[in-house]
Each structure stands twice: as C-alpha cells, then as structure tokens.
C-alpha positions, 0 to 999 in steps of 0.5 A, spaced: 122 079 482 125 080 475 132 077 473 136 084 476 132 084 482 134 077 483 141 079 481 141 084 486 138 080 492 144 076 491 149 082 492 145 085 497 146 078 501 153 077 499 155 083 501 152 083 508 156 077 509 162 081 507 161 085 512 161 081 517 167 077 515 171 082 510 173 076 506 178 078 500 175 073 495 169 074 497 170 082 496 174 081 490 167 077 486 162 082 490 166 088 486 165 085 480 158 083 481 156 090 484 149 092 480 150 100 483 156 101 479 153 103 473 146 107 471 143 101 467 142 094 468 148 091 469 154 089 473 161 093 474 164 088 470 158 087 464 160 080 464 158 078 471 150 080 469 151 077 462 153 070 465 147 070 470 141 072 464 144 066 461 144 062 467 137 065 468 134 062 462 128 058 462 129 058 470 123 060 474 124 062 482 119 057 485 117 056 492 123 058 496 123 066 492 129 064 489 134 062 495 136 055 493 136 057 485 142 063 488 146 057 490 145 053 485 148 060 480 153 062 485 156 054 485 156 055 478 161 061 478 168 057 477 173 064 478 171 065 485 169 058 487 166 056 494 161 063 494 154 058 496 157 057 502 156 065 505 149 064 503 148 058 508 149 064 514 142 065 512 135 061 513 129 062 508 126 067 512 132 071 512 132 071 505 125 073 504 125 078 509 132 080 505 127 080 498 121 084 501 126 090 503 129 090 497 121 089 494 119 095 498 123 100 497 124 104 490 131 100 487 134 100 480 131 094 476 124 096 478 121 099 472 119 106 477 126 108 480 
C-alpha cells in the first residue's frame, strides 16, 4: 500500500464513522481530507495530503498494516483535535478487511485506475 492509499484508507474508515455519528467536525475535517475531489493525487485541500507525506517520511506501515500509525497521524491533526478516537470503533480485523477491499478493487492511487 503506498502513501495515497494509506491516506485514502484513512478517509474510507473515517467516513464510514461519519455515517454512523454525523458528526460536525468529523464531517468538517473529512471534506477537507476527501482524496475523490481532485483527478490527481490529493486532498480537496492539498494541504491535508501534503502534511500527511510529510508525516509519512521515513515511516513504514509494519505489522498492523498501518492501523496504529493512522492513529498516531490523526493525533497529530491540531485543527480538528480528537479524530483518533473514531478509529477506536474498529479492530485490527476490521481494518484489515477495510484495506483488503480497498486493495482489491481498482481505486485511484493504484498506478492502474
């Protein structure tokens, strides 16, 4: 999984949190974050994406695929504090099954869509 599609895994999971809750912030922070706005690689607000490569450097996804390093990139999102709290709502085989799906299918980021 490559950086856009890590990123996009996180919006994917954050949103279906939103779906559930319709929180305000939550929906504030997932519009700026959408990675589907845009044809390139990129969030609705660039800067969203930029900051989270930047994150991103010299960091691997490790065992867990990434669940406890989407956390530890949420915690460091000071506008919208809290976001790593609606990822709590899932389990690692939840979030490994999020990533498979996304994986599987053709999606933007994956060098074929």
């Amino acid at each position: 999984m490559n950086n856009f599609e890590f990123f996009s895994l996180i919006y994917l999971m954050l949103d279906s949190c939103w779906e559930e809750n319709k929180n305000e912030t939550l929906g504030q922070f997932l519009s700026e974050m959408n990675p589907y706005m845009w044809a390139t690689e990129t969030s609705a607000d660039p800067a969203w994406y930029e900051e989270f490569k930047n994150f991103m450097k010299d960091k691997s996804l490790g065992d867990d695929n990434g669940f406890q390093l989407a956390k530890d990139y949420l915690k460091t999102v000071d506008f919208y504090q809290g976001l790593e709290k609606y990822l709590d709502e899932y389990d690692q085989d939840g979030w490994n099954d999020a990533m498979k799906q996304l994986m599987n299918q053709p999606h933007k980021g994956d060098g074929k869509s």
